[in-house]
C-alpha positions as CSV (number, residue, x, y, z in Angstrom):
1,X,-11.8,-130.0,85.3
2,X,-14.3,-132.7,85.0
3,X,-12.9,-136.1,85.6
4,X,-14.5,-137.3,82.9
5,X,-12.8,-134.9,80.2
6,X,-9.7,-135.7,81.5
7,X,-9.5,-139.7,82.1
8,X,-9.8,-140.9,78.9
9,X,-8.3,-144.3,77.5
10,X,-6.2,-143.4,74.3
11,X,-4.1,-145.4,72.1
12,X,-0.7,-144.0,73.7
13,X,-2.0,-145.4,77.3
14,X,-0.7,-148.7,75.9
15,X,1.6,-147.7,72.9
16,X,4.3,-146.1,75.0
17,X,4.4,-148.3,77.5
18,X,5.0,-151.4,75.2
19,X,7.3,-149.7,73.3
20,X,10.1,-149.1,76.2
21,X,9.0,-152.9,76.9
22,X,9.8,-153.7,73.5
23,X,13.0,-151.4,73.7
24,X,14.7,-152.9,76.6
25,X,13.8,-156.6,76.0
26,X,14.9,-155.5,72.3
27,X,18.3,-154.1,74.1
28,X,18.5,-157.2,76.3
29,X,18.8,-159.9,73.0
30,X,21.3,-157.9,71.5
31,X,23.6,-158.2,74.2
32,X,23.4,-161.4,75.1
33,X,23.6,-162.7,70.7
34,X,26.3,-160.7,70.3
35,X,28.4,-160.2,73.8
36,X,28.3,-156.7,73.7
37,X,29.0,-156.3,77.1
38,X,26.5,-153.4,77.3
39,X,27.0,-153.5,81.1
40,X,29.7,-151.4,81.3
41,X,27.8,-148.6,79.4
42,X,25.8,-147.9,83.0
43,X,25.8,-145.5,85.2
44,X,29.4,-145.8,87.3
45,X,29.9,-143.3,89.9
46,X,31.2,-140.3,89.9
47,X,33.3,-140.9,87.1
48,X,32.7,-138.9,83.6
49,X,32.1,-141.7,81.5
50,X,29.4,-142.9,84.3
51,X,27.8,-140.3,83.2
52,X,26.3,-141.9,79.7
53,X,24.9,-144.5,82.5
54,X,22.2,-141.9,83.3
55,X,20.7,-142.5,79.7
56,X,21.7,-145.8,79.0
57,X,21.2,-147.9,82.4
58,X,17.4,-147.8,82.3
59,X,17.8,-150.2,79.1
60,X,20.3,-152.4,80.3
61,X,19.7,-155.5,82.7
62,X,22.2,-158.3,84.0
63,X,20.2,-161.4,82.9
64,X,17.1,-162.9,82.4
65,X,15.6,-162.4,85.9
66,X,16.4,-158.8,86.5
67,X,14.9,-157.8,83.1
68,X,11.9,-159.9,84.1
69,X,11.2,-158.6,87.3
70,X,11.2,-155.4,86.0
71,X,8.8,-155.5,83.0
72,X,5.6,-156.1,84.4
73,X,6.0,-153.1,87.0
74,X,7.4,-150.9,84.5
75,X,4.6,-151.6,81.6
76,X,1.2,-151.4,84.5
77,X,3.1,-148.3,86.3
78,X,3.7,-146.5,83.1
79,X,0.5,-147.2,81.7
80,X,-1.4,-145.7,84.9
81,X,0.8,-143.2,85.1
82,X,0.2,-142.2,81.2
83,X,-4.2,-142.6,81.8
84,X,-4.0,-140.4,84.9
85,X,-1.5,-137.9,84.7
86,X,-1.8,-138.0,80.7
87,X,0.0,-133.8,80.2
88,X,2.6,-134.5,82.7
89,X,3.5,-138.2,81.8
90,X,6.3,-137.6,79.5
91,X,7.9,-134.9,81.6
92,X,7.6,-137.8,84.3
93,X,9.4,-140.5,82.5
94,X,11.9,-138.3,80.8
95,X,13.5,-136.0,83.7
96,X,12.7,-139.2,86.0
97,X,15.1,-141.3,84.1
98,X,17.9,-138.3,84.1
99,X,17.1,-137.1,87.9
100,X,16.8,-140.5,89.6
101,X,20.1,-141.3,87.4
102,X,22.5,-138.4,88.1
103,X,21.3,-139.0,92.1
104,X,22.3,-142.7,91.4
105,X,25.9,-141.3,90.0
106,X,26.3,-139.0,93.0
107,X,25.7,-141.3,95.8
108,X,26.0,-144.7,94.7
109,X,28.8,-147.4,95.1
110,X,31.8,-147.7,92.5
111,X,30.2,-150.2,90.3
112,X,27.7,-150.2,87.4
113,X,24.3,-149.7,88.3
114,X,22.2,-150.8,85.8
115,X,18.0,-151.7,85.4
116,X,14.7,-150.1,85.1
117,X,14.2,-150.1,88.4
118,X,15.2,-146.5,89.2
119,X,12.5,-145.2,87.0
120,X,10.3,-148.4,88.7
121,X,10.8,-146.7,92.2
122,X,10.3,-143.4,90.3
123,X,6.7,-143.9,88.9
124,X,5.6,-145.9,92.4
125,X,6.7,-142.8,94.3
126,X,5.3,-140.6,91.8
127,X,1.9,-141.8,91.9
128,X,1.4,-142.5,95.6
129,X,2.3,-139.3,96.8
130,X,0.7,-137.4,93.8
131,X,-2.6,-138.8,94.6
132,X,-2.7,-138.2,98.3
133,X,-1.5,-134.5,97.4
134,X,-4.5,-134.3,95.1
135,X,-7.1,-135.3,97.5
136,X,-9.2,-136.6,94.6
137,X,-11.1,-139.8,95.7
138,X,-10.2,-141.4,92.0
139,X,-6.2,-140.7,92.5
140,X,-6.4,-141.4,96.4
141,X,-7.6,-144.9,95.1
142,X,-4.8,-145.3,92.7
143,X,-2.4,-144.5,95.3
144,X,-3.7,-147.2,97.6
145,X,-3.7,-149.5,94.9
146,X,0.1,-149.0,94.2
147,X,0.7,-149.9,98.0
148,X,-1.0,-152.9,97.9
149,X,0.6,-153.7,94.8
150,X,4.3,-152.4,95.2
151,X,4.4,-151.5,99.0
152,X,7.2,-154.2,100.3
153,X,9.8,-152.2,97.7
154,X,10.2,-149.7,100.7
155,X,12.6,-152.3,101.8
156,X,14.9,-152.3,99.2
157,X,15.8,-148.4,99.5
158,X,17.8,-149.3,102.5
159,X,21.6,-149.4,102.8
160,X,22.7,-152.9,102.5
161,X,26.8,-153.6,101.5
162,X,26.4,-157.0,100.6
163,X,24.4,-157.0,98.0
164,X,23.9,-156.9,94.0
165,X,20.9,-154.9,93.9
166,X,21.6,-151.3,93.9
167,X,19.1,-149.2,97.1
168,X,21.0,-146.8,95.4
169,X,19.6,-146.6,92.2
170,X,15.9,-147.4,94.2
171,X,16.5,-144.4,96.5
172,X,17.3,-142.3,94.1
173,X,14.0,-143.2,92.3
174,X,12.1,-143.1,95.7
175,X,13.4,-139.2,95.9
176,X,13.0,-138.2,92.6
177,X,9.2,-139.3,92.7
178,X,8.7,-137.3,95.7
179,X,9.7,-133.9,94.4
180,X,8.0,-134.4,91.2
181,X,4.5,-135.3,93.2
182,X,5.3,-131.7,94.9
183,X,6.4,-130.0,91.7
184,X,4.3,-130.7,88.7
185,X,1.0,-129.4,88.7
186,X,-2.4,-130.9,88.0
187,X,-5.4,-129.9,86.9
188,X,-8.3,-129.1,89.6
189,X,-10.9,-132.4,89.6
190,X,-13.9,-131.7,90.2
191,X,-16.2,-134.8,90.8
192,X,-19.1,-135.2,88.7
193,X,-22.3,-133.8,90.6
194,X,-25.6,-135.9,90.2
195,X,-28.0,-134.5,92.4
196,X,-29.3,-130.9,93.1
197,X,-28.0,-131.3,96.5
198,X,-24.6,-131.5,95.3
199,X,-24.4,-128.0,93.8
200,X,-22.8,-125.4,95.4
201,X,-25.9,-123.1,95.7
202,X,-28.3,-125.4,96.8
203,X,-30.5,-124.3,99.1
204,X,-32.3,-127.1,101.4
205,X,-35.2,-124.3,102.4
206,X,-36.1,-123.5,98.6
207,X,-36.6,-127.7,98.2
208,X,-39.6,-129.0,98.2
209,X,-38.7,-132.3,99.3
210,X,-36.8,-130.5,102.3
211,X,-39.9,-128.4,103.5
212,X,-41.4,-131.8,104.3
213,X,-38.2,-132.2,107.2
214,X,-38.5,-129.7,110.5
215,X,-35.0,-129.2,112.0
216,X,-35.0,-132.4,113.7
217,X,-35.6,-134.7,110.8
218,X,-39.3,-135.1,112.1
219,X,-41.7,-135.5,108.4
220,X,-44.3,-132.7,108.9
221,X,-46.8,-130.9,106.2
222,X,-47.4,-133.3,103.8
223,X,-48.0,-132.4,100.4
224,X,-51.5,-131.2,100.0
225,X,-53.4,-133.5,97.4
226,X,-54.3,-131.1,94.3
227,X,-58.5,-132.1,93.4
228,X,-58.7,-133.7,90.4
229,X,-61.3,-133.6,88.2
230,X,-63.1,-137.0,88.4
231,X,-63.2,-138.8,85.1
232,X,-65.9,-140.3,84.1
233,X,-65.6,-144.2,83.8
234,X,-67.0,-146.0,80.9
235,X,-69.2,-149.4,81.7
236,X,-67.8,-151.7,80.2
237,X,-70.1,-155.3,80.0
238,X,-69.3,-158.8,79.1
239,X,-71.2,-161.4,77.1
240,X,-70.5,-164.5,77.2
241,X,-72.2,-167.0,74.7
242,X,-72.4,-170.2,76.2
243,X,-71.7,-173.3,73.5
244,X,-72.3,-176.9,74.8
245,X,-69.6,-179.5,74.0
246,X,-70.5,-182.4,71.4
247,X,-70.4,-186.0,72.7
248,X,-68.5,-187.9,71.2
249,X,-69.6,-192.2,70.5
C-alpha cells in the first residue's frame, strides 16, 4: 500500500482526540462542583467492584495536576496514533483501556488507581515498537520521535512503595502496548518510487545513461552526436539613422 493512500489527515485525526480531552476534563469539573467523590469508582484490586475501575479510571484524575499532566500526551499520542495507524486506532484505544486496566486490577496495590496514564503508557508503547516492527522509514521516524519526546517515562514503570503514582497502572500500559505492536496487523508500505532505478525490474545494462559507466565507474563511449541538418541563418542588418541634437541658447 502506497504511503500516500494511507496517511491522510481527516477530520477524526483531531475530533477524537479532543473529545476524550473534552470528556475527562468534562468528568474532572463535575467532581470537584459537586463532590462526587468519583475516586472511589477506579480500578481497586482484585476486588469485584474494582472491576468498574477498568472503564471508569481512564476518566478520573486526583486534582488539577494529574489531569494536566496527562492531557497533552494523551491528545498528541492519540492524534498520531489515529493519522498513522488510522484501521487499527479504535481497536487500540478501546481494548487498550480494558487490557492495560484488568493488568492494573491483577497486579496492582490495594488502593484506587486512577488516570489516563495507563492508556498514556499504552499508546507510547504502541507506537514505538509498532514502527520498529514495521521497518517503514516514515513509522521508524515516529517511533524515534516518541523517545525523544516521552522516553524518561521508562522510569516510572518501576516498583517504587512509597509513592502515589501507580508503575502499576504504567506497566500495565507499557505491556499491553507491546503485545498489541506484535498482534495487530498493518498494511504493507511501500515507499513511493521516483526514479526508474527504483523499480524492481530495472535493468542498469538496458540504460542508456548506464552504458556510458564500465564496471569500474570509469565514463566511456560517449554519446555519438546525431548530424544535424544545418539551418540556414538569416542576415539580419541594422540601420541606424543618425539625428544631431539641437543647441539650446
Amino acid at each position: 500500500m502506497q504511503d500516500f493512500n494511507h496517511f491522510k489527515f481527516t477530520p477524526s485525526n483531531w475530533i477524537i482526540p479532543t473529545f476524550l480531552l473534552l470528556l475527562i476534563w468534562f468528568v474532572f469539573y463535575i467532581d470537584t462542583s459537586f463532590n462526587l467523590h468519583l475516586n472511589e469508582h477506579g480500578i481497586l484490586p482484585r476486588t469485584f467492584s474494582g472491576l468498574q475501575g477498568v472503564l471508569f479510571s481512564p476518566f478520573l484524575h486526583g486534582d488539577f495536576n494529574h489531569l494536566a499532566n496527562n492531557s497533552l500526551p494523551l491528545f498528541l499520542l492519540s492524534m498520531a496514533l489515529l493519522y498513522f495507524y488510522r484501521e487499527i486506532s479504535l481497536k487500540v484505544l478501546f481494548y487498550g483501556i480494558l487490557f492495560s486496566g484488568f493488568l492494573t486490577w491483577v497486579i496492582a496495590r490495594d488502593s484506587y488507581h486512577i488516570g489516563a496514564s495507563g492508556l498514556i503508557y499504552v499508546l507510547v508503547s504502541f507506537i514505538f515498537f509498532k514502527g520498529l516492527i514495521t521497518k517503514y522509514y516514515r513509522l521508524m521516524a515516529l517511533s524515534l520521535t516518541v523517545v525523544l519526546l516521552y522516553g524518561g517515562m521508562i522510569w516510572y514503570v518501576f516498583p517504587e512503595i512509597n509513592t502515589t503514582i501507580s508503575w502499576e497502572g504504567h506497566l500495565a500500559g507499557l505491556i499491553t502496548g507491546f503485545i498489541f505492536a506484535i498482534k495487530f496487523k498493518t498494511p504493507d508500505y511501500i515507499e513511493n518510487l521516483k526514479y526508474d532505478w527504483q523499480q524492481p525490474d530495472f535493468i542498469p545494462e538496458n540504460d542508456k545513461f548506464m552504458q556510458r559507466f564500465d564496471e569500474n565507474g570509469n565514463f566511456i563511449n560517449p554519446p555519438i552526436e546525431e548530424n544535424l541538418e544545418e539551418i540556414p541563418t538569416e542576415i539580419v542588418t541594422y540601420v541606424y539613422d543618425f539625428k544631431e541634437k539641437k543647441k539650446t541658447k
